[in-house]
Each structure stands twice: as structure tokens, then as C-alpha cells.
C-alpha positions in Angstrom: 0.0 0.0 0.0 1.0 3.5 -0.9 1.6 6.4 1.6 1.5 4.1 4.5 2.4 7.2 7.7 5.5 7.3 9.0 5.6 6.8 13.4 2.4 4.6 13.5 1.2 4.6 17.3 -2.2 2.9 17.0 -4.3 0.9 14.5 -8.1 0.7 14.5 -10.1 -2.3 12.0 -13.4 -1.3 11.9 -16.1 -3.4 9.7 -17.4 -1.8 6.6 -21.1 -1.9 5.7 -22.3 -4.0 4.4 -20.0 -6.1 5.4 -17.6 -6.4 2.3 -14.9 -4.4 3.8 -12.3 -3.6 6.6 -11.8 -0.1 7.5 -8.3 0.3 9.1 -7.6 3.5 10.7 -4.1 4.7 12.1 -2.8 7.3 14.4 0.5 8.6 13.8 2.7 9.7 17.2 2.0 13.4 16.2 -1.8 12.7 16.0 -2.2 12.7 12.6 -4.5 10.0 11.0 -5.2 7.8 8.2 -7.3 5.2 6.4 -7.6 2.9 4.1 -10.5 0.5 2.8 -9.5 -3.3 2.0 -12.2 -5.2 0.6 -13.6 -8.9 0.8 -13.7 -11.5 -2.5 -15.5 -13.9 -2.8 -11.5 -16.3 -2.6 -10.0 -16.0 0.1 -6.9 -13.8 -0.2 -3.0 -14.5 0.3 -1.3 -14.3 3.1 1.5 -12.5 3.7 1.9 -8.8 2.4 -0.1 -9.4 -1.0 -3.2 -9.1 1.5 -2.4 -5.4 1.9 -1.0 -4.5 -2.3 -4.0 -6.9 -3.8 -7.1 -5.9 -1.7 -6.2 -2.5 -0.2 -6.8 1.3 -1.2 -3.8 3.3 -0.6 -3.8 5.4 3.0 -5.7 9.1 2.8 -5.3 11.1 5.4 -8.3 12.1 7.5 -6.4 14.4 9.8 -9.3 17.4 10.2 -7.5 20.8 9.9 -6.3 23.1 12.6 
């Protein structure tokens, strides 16, 4: 996955619905945050790190601003 945050404190995985998704949400040490969406198939997927490059959107930030 692209533009994974640097100093990752804290990870949240959160169910998407309906339920075809995971939702993971991460805070960064300086409180900064980000998500990405990584979604089901009907296979079930690798493991290892294809998981993340195959099924999952690259990280956005969802910091609100100052």
C-alpha cells in the first residue's frame, strides 16, 4: 500500500457496511490520521503482504485541519 504514515502509534479495524470491507484507521505519534478501505472477494486472499497490495486502497489522510 502507498503512503503508509511514518511513526504509527495505534491501528483501528473497523467493519465496513455491508460487510464487504475492513476499514483500518491509524494514528500517527503526532496525531495525525489515516485510512484505508481493503475489501472482501468472494476467494479468500494471500497471506503475507499481497493481502495489503491486492485488496487494499492506498492510505488518505483524515487528519481534520487546525
Amino acid at each position: 500500500m502507498d503512503n503508509y504514515p511514518e511513526d504509527v502509534v495505534g491501528v483501528s479495524v473497523t467493519e465496513a457496511v455491508p460487510l464487504d470491507a475492513l476499514l483500518v484507521t491509524v494514528v500517527t505519534a503526532d496525531g495525525g490520521l489515516a485510512r484505508t478501505t481493503c475489501r472482501f472477494t468472494e476467494g479468500t486472499p494471500p497471506a503475507g503482504p499481497a493481502w495489503g497490495t491486492t485488496y487494499c486502497d492506498d492510505f488518505t489522510s483524515i487528519t481534520p485541519p487546525a
